[in-house]
Structure formats: structure tokens, C-alpha cells
N, CA and C atoms of all chains as a GROMACS GRO file, in nm:
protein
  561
    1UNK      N    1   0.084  -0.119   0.000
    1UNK     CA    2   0.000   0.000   0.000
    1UNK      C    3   0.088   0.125   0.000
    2UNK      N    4   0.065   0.185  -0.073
    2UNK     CA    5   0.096   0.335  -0.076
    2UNK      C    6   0.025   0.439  -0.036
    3UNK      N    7   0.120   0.572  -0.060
    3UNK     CA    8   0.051   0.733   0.032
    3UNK      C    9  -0.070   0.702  -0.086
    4UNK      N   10  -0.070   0.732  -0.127
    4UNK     CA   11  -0.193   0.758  -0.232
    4UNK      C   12  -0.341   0.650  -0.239
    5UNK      N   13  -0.290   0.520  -0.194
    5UNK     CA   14  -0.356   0.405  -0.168
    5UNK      C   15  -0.476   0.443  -0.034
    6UNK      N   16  -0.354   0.487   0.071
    6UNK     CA   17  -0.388   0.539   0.235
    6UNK      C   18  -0.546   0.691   0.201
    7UNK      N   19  -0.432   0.742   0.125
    7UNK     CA   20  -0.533   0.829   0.062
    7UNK      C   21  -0.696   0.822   0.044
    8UNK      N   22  -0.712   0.729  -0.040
    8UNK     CA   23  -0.814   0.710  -0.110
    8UNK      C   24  -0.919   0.668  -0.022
    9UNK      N   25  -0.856   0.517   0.057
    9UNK     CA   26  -0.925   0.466   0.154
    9UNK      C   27  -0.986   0.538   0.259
   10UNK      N   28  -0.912   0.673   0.263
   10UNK     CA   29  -0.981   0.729   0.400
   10UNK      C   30  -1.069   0.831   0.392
   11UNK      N   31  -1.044   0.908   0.240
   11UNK     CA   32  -1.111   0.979   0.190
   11UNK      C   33  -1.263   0.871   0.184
   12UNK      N   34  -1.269   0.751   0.132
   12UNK     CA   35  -1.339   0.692   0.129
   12UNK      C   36  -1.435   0.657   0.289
   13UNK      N   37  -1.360   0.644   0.370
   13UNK     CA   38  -1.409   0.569   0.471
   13UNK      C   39  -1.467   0.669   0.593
   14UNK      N   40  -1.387   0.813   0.545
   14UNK     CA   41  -1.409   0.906   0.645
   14UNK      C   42  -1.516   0.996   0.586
   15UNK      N   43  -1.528   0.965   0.487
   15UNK     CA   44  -1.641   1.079   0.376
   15UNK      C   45  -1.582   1.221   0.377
   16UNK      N   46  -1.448   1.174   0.303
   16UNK     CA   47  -1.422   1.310   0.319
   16UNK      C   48  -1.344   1.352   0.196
   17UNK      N   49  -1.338   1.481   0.150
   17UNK     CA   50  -1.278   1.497   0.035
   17UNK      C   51  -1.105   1.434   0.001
   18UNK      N   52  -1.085   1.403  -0.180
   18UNK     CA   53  -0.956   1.411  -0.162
   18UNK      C   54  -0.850   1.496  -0.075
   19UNK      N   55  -0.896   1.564  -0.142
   19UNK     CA   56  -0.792   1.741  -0.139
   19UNK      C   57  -0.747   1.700   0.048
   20UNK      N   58  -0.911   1.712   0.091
   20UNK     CA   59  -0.884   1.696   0.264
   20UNK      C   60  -0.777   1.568   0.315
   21UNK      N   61  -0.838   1.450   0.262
   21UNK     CA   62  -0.788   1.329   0.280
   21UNK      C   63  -0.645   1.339   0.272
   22UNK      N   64  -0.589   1.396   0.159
   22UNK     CA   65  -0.425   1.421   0.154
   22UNK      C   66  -0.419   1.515   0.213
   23UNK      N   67  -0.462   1.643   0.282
   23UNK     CA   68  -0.377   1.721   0.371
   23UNK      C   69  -0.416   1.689   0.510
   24UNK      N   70  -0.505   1.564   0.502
   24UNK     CA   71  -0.520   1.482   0.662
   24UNK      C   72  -0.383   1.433   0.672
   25UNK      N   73  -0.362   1.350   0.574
   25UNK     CA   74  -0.213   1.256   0.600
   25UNK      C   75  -0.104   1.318   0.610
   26UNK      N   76  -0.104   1.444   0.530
   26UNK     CA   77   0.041   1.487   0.554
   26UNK      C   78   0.048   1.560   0.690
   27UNK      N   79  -0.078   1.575   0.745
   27UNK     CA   80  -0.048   1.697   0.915
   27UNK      C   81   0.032   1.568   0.983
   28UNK      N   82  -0.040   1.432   0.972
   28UNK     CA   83  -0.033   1.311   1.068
   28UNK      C   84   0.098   1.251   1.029
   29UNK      N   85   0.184   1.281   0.935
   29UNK     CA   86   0.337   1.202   0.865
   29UNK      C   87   0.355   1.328   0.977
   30UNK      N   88   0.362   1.480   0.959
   30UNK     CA   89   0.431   1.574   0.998
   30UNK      C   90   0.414   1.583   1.164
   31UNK      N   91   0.335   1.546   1.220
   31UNK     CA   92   0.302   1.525   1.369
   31UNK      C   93   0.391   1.406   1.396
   32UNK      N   94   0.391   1.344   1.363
   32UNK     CA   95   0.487   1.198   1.414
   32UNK      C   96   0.600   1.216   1.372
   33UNK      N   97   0.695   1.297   1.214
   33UNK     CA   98   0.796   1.311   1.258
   33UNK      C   99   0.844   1.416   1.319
   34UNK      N  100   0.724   1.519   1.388
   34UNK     CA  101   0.799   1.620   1.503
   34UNK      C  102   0.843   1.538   1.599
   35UNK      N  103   0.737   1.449   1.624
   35UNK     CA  104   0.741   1.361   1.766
   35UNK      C  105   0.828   1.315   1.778
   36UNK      N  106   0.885   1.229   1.691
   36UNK     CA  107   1.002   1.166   1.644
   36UNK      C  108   1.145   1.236   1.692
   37UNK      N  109   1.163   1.395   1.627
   37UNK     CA  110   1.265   1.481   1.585
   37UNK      C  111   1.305   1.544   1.714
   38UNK      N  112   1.189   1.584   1.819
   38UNK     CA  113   1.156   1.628   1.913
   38UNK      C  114   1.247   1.558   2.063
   39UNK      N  115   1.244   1.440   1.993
   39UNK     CA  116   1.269   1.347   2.104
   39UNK      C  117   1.153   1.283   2.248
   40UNK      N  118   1.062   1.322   2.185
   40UNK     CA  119   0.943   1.320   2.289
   40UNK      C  120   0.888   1.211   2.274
   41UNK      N  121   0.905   1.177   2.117
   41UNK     CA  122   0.860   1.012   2.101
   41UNK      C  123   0.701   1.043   2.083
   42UNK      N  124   0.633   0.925   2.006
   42UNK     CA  125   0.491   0.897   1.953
   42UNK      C  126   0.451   0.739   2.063
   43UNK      N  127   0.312   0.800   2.088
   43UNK     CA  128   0.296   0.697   2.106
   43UNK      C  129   0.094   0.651   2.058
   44UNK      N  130   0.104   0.529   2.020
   44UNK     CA  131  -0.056   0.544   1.952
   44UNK      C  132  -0.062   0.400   2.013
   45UNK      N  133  -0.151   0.418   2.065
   45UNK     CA  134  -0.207   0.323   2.160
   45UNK      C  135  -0.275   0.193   2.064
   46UNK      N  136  -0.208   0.076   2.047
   46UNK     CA  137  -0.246  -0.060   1.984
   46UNK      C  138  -0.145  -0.056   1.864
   47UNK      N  139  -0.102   0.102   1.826
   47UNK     CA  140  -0.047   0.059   1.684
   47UNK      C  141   0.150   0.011   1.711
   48UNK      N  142   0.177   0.104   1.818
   48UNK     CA  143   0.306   0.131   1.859
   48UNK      C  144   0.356   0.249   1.874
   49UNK      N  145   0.484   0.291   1.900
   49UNK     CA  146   0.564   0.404   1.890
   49UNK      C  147   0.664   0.431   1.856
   50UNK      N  148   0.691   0.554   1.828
   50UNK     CA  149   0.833   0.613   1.760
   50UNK      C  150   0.879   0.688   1.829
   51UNK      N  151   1.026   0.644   1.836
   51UNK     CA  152   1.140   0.708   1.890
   51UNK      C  153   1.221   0.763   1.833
   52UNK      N  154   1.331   0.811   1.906
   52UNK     CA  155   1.449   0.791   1.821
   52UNK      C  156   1.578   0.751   1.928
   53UNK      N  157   1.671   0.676   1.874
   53UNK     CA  158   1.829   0.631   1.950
   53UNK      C  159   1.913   0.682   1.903
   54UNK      N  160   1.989   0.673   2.000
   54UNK     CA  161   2.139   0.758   1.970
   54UNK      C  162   2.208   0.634   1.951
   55UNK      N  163   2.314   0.646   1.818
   55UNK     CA  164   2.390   0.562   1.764
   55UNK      C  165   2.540   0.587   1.804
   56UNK      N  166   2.651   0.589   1.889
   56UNK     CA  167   2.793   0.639   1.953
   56UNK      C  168   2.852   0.655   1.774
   57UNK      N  169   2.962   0.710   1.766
   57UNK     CA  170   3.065   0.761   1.664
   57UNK      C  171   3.135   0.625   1.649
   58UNK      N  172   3.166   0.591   1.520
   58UNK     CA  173   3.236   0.443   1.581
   58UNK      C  174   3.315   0.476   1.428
   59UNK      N  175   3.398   0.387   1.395
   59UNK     CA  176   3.517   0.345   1.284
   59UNK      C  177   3.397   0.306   1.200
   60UNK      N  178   3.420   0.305   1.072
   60UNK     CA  179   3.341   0.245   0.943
   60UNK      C  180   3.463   0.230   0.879
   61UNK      N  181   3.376   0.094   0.780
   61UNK     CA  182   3.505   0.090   0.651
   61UNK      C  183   3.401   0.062   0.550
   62UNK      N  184   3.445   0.157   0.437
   62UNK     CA  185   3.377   0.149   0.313
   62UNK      C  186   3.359   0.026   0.253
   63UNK      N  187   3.240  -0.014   0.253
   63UNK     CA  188   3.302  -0.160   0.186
   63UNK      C  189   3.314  -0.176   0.056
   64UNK      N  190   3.316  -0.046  -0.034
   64UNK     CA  191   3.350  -0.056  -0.170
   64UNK      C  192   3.533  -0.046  -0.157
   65UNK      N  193   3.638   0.048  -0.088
   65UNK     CA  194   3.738   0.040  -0.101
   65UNK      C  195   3.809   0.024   0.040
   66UNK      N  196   3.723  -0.066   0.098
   66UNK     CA  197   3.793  -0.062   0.235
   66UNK      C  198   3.859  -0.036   0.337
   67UNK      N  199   3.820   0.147   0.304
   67UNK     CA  200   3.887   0.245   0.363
   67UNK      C  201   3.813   0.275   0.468
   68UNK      N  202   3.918   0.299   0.580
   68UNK     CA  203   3.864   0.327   0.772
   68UNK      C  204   3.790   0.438   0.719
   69UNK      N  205   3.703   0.504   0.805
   69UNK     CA  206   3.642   0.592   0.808
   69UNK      C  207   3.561   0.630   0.933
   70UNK      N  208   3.576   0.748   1.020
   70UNK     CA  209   3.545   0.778   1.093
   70UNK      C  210   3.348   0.825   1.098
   71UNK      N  211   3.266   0.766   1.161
   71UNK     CA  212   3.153   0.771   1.131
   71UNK      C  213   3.134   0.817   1.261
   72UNK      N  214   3.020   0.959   1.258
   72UNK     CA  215   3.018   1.043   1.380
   72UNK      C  216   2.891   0.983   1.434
   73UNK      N  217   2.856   1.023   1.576
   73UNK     CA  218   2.764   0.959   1.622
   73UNK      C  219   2.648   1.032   1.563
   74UNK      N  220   2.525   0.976   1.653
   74UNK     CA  221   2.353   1.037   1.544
   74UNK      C  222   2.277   0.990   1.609
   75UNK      N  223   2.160   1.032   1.566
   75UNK     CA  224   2.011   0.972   1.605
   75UNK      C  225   1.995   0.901   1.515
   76UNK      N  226   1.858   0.775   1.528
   76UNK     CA  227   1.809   0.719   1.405
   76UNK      C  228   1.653   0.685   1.494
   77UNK      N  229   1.566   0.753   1.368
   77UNK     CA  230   1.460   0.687   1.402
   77UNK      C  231   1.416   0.533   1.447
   78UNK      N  232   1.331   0.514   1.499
   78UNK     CA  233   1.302   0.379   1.532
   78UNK      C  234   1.128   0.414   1.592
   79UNK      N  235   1.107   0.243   1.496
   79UNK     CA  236   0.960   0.219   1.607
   79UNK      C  237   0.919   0.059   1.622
   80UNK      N  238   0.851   0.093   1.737
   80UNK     CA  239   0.885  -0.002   1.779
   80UNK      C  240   0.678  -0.040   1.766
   81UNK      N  241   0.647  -0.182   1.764
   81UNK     CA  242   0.533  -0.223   1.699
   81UNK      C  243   0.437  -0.285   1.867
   82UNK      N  244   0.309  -0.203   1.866
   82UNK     CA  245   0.199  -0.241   2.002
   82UNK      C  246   0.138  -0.365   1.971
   83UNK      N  247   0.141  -0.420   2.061
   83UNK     CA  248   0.076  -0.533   2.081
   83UNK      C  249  -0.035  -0.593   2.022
   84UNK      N  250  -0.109  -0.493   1.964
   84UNK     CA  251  -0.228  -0.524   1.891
   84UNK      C  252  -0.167  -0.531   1.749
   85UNK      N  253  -0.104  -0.447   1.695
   85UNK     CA  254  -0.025  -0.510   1.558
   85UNK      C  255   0.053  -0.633   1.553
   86UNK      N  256   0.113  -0.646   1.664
   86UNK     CA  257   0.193  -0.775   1.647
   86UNK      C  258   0.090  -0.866   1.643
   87UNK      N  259   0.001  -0.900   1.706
   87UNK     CA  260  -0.151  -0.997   1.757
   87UNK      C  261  -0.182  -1.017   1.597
   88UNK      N  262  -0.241  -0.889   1.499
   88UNK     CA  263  -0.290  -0.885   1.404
   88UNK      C  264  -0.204  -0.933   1.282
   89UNK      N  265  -0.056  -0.884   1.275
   89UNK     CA  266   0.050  -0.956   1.178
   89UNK      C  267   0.065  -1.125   1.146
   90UNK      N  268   0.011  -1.169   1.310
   90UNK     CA  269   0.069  -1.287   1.324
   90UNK      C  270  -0.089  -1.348   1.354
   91UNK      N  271  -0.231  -1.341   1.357
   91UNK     CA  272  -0.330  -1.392   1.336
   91UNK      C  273  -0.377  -1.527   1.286
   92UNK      N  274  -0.291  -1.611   1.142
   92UNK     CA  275  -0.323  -1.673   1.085
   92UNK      C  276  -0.227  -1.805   1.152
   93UNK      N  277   0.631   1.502   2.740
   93UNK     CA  278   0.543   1.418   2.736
   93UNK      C  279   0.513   1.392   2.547
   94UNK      N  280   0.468   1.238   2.531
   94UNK     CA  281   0.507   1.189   2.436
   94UNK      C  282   0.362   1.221   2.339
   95UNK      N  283   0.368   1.226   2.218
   95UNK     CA  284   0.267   1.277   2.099
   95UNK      C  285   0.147   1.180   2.096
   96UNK      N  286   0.055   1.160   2.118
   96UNK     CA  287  -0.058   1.092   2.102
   96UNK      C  288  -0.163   1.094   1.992
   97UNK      N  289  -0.265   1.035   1.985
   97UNK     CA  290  -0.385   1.006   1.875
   97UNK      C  291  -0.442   1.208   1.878
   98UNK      N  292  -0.440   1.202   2.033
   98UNK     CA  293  -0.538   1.328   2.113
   98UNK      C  294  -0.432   1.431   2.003
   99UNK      N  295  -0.315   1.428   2.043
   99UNK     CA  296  -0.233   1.560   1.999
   99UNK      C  297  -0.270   1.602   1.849
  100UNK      N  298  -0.227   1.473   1.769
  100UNK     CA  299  -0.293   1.487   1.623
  100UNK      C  300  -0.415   1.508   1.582
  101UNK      N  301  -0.518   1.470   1.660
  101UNK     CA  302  -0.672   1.480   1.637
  101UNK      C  303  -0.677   1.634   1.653
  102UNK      N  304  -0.615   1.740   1.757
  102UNK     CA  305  -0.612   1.885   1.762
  102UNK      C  306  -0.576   1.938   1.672
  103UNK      N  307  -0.419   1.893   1.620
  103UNK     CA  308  -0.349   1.929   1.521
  103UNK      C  309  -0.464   1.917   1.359
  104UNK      N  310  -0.552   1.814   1.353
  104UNK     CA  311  -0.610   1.807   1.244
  104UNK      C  312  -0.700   1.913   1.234
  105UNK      N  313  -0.788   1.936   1.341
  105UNK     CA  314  -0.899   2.027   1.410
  105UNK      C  315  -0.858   2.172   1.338
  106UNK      N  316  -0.736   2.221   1.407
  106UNK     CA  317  -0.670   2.319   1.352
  106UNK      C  318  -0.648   2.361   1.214
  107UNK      N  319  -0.539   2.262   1.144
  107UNK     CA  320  -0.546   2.295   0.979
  107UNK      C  321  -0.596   2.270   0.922
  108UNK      N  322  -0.719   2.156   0.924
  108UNK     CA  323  -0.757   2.136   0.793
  108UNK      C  324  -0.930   2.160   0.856
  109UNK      N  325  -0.963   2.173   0.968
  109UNK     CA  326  -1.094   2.257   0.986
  109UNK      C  327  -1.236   2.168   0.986
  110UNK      N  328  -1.180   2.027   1.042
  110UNK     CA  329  -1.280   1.928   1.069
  110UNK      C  330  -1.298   1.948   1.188
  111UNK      N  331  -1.432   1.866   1.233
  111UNK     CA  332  -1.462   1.877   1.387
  111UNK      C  333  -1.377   1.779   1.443
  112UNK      N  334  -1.389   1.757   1.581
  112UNK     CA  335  -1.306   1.706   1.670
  112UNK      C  336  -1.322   1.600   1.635
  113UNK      N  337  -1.480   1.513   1.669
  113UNK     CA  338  -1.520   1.412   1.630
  113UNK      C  339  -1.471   1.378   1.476
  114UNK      N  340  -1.423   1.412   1.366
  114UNK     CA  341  -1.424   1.407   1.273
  114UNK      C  342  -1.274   1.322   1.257
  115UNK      N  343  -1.178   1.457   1.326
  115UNK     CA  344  -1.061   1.455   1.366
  115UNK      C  345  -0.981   1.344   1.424
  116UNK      N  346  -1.078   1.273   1.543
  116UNK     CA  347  -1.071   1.159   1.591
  116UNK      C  348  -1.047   1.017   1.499
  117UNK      N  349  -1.197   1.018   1.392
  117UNK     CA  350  -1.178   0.885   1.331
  117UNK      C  351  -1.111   0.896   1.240
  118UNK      N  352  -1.082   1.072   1.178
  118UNK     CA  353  -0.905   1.018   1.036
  118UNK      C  354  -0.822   0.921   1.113
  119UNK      N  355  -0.774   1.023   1.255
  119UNK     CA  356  -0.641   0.945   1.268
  119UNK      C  357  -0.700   0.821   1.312
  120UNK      N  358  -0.752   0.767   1.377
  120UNK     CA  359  -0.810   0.599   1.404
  120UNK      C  360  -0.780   0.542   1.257
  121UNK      N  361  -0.832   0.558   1.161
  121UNK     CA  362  -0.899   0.558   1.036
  121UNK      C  363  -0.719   0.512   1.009
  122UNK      N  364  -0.629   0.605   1.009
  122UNK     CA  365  -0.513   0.665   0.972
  122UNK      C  366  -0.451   0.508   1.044
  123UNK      N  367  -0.433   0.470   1.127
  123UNK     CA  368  -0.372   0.378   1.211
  123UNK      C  369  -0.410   0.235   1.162
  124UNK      N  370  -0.554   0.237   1.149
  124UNK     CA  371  -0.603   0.087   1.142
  124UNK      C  372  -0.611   0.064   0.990
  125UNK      N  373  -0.593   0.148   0.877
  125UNK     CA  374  -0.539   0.100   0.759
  125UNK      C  375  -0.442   0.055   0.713
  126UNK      N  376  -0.363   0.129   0.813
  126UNK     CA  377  -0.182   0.042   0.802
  126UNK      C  378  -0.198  -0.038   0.839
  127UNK      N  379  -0.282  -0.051   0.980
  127UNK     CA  380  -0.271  -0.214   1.000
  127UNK      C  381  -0.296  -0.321   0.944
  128UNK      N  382  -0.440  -0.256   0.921
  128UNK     CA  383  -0.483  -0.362   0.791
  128UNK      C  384  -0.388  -0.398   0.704
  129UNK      N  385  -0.348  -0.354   0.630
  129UNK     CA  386  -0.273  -0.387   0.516
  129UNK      C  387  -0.146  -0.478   0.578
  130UNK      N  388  -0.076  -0.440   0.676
  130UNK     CA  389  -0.002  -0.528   0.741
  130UNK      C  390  -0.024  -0.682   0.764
  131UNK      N  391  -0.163  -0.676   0.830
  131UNK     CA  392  -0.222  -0.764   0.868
  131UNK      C  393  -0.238  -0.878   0.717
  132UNK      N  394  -0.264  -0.811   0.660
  132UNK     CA  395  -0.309  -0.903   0.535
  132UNK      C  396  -0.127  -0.920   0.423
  133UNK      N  397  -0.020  -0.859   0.517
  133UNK     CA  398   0.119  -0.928   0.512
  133UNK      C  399   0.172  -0.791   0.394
  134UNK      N  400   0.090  -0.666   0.350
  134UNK     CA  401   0.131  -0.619   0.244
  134UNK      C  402   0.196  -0.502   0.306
  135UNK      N  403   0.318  -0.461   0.303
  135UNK     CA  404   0.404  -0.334   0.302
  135UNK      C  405   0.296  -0.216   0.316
  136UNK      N  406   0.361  -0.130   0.372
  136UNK     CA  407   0.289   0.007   0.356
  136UNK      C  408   0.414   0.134   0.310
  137UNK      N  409   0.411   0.163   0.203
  137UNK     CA  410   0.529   0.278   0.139
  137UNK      C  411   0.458   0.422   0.205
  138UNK      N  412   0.557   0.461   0.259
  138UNK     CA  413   0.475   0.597   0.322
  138UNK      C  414   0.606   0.753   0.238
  139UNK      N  415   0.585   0.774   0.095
  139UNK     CA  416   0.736   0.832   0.043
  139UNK      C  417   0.692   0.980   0.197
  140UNK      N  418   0.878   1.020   0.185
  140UNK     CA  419   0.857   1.118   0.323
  140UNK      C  420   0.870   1.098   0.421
  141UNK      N  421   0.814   0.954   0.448
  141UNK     CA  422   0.822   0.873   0.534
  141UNK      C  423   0.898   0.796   0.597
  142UNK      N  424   0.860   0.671   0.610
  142UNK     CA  425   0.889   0.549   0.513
  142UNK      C  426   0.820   0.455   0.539
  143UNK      N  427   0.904   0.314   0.574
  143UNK     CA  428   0.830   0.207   0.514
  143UNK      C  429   0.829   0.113   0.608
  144UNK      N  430   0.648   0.076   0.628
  144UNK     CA  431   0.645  -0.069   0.731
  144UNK      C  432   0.638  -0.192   0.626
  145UNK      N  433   0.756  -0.276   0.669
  145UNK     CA  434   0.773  -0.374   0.607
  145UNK      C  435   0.733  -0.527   0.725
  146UNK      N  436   0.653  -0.615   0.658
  146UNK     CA  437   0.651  -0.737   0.696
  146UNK      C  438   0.725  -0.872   0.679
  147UNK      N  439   0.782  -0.892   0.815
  147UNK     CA  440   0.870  -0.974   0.790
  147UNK      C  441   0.876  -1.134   0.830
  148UNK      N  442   0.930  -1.265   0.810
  148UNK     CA  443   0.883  -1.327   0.810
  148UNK      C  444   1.038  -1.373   0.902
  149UNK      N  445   0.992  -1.468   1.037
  149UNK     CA  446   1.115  -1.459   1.133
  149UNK      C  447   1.096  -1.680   1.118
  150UNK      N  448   1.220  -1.719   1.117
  150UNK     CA  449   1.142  -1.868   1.093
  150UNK      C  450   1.178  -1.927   1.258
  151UNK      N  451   1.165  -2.064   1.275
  151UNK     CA  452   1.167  -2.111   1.396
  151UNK      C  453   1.307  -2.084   1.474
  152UNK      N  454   1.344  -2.056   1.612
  152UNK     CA  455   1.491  -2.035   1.640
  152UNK      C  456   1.485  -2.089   1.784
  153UNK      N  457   1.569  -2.171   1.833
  153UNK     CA  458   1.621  -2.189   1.982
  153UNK      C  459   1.622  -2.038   2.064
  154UNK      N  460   1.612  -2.066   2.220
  154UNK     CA  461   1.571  -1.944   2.230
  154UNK      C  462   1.581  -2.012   2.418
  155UNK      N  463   1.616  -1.916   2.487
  155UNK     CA  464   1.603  -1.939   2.630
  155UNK      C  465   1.538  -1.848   2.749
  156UNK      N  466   1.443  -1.887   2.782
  156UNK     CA  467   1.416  -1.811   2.860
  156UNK      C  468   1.536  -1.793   2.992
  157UNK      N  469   1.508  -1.615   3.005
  157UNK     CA  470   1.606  -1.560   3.087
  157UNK      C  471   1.577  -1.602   3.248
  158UNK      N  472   1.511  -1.611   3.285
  158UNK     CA  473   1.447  -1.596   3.400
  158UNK      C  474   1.492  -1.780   3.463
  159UNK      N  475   1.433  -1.825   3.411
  159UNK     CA  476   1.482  -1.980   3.433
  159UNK      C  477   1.595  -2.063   3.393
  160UNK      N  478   1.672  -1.996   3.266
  160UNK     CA  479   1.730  -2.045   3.226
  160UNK      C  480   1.690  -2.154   3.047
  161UNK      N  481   1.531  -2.161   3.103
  161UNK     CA  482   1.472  -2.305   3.019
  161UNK      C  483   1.522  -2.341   2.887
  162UNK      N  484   1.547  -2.376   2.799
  162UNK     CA  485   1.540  -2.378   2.653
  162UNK      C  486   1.431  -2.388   2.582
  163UNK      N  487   1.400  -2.327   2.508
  163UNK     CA  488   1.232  -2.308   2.431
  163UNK      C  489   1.256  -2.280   2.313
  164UNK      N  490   1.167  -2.358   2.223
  164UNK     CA  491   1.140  -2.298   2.102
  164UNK      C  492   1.106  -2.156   2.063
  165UNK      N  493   1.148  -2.081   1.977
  165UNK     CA  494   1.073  -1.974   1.975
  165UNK      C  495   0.978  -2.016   1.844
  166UNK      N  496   0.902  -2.009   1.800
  166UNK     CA  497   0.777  -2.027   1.698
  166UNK      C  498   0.801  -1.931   1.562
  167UNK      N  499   0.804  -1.984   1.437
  167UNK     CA  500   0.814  -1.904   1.398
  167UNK      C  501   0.689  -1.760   1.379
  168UNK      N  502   0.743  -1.668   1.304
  168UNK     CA  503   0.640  -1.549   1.352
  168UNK      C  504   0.666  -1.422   1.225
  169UNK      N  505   0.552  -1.333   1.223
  169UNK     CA  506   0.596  -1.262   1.142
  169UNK      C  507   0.568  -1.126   1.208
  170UNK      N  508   0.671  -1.039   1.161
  170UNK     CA  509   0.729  -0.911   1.237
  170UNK      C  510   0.699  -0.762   1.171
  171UNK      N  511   0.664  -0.653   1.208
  171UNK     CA  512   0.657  -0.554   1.141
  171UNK      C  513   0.788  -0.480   1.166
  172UNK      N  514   0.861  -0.442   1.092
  172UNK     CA  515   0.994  -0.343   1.113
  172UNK      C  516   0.923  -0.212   1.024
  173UNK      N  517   1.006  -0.069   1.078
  173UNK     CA  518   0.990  -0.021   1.010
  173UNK      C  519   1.140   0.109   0.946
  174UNK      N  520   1.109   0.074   0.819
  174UNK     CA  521   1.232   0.153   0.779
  174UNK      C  522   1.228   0.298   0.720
  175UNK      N  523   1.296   0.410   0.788
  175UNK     CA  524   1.291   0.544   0.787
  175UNK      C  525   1.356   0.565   0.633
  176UNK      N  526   1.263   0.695   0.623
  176UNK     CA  527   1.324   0.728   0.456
  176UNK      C  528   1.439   0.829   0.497
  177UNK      N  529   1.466   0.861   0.374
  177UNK     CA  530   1.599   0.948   0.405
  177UNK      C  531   1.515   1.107   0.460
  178UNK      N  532   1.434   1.132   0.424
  178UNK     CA  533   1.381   1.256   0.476
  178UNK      C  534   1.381   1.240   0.616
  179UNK      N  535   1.313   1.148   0.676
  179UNK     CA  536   1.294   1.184   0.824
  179UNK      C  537   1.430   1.148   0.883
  180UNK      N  538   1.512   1.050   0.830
  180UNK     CA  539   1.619   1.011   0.868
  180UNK      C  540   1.680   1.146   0.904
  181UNK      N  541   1.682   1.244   0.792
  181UNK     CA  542   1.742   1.348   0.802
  181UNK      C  543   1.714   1.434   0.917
  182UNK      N  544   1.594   1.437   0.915
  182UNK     CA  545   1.517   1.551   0.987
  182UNK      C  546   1.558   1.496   1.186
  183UNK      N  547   1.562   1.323   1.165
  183UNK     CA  548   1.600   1.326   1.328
  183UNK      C  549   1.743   1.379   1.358
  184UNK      N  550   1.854   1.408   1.252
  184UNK     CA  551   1.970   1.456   1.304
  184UNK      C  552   1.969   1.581   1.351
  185UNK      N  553   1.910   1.659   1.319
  185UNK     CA  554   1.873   1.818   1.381
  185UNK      C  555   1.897   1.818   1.526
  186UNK      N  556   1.995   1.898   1.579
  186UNK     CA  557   2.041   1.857   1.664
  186UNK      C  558   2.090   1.802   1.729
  187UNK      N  559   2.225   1.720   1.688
  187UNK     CA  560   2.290   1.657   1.734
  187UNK      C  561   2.398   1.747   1.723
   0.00000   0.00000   0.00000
């Protein structure tokens, strides 16, 4: 499924216009990755939540020319999946 | 304190000028379509985004911590999800 897929369906299901339907989804991408960016983290009750982790600075080596390379530390998103999705993934 | 259904249902209220109630079942609406689609094992591409992928984990040895026991773990299937380069980007802000 795709943005546009998500789209349709909800426009459909919510009775609500395209136009609306896509600037529903993009407030709700843009709310979760403040949440995300913020460090405050998402949390949606059955679906899961988003974080983010800090990754330390560590050595890399290219693995095209196998050159050391100093790789600085960072955040990286992450989410992590609620109980009711996992229940529903694994159903059959 | 962490972003909720509530926070976004305001946030919707606000820009795009639905009622609360309205506001409420996008994002519900918004949540339980991904799932769906999960559920029924199919990816969800979110570009901007990114991407919940379904994954398929097969049977593995496995011990419980607590006792020690040895247990099967079953196999199972997993939702991961992988950040696009946009948000990827957007969580370094600030570091």
C-alpha cells in the first residue's frame, strides 16, 4: 500500500474529500515526525511508537574500497510495533 | 510528554478545519489502515516517510532468561519499520 492508496481509503471511509484526505495525511506524517525529531517520542495506543536512538561515533570501513572511516555519532529513528499489531500480523 | 492520537486529532482540528469528532476517526482511520494492510502481510510505502515492512522470522532456539529453560521460539511474522531518508534526516537536527 501506498501514500496515495492510504489516501483514497480514508477519503473513502471518512467521507471526506480528496484534497482533505491528503492534507489529513500529511499533518499526521508531519506530527509523528515532530514527535520523532523532538525526542518526545509517539505513542498510539495498539499501533506502537516512535522514537528515536542515539547511535555512539564508531570506525566504518567502506566496503566498496575498504577504507577506515570515521563515522560520527547520530540519532536514528526507530519504532517499535503495540501489541495489537503484532496480535494482528501474526493472526493466521 | 510523548505525541498521542489526542495531539494529532487537535493538530487536524486546527489545519484542515474538521470537527473534533471528525478529527478523531481520520487518525483511528489513519492507524487501522496500516494495519490492515499489514495484517493481510502487504508493506505500507509511506514516500517522506517510510516504510512498514513485513517480515517473516522462521523457527529459532531461544532461552528463557528468568529460568534459564530452553524453548522454542515459533516461527512469527514481524513488522519493522524503515525510515526514509527525509525523516532520517530531519532526526539529526540537533545533534
Amino acid at each position: 500500500m501506498k501514500k496515495t492508496d492510504l489516501i483514497l481509503n480514508l477519503s473513502d471511509h471518512s467521507r471526506l474529500s480528496k484534497v482533505d484526505a491528503k492534507a489529513s495525511v500529511e499533518v499526521i506524517l508531519e506530527a509523528l515526525t515532530k514527535g520523532i525529531v523532538s525526542g518526545e517520542g509517539v505513542e498510539i495506543r495498539g499501533f506502537g511508537g516512535f522514537y528515536k536512538k542515539y547511535r555512539k561515533a564508531r570506525l566504518g570501513i567502506n566496503p566498496k574500497t575498504s577504507e577506515r572511516t570515521q563515522v560520527k555519532e547520530k540519532f536514528v529513528p526507530f519504532f517499535k510495533p503495540g501489541k495489537s499489531l503484532r496480535k494482528s500480523v501474526n493472526k493466521d | 510528554m510523548s505525541v498521542t492520537k489526542k495531539d494529532i486529532a487537535d493538530l487536524l482540528v486546527d489545519r484542515i478545519g474538521v470537527t473534533h469528532n471528525q478529527a478523531l476517526s481520520i487518525t483511528n482511520d489513519f492507524f487501522d489502515e496500516i494495519k490492515k494492510s499489514l495484517a493481510q502481510g502487504e508493506s505500507v510505502k509511506l514516500s517522506s516517510f517510510g516504510n512498514f515492512i513485513v517480515r517473516e522470522k522462521s523457527a529459532r532456539p531461544g532461552r528463557n532468561p528468568k529460568t534459564g529453560e530452553q524453548v522454542m521460539i515459533s516461527a512469527r511474522k514481524v513488522v519493522t519499520f524503515k525510515a526514509g531518508p527525509k525523516l532520517k534526516k530531519a532526526t539529526q537536527i540537533g545533534v
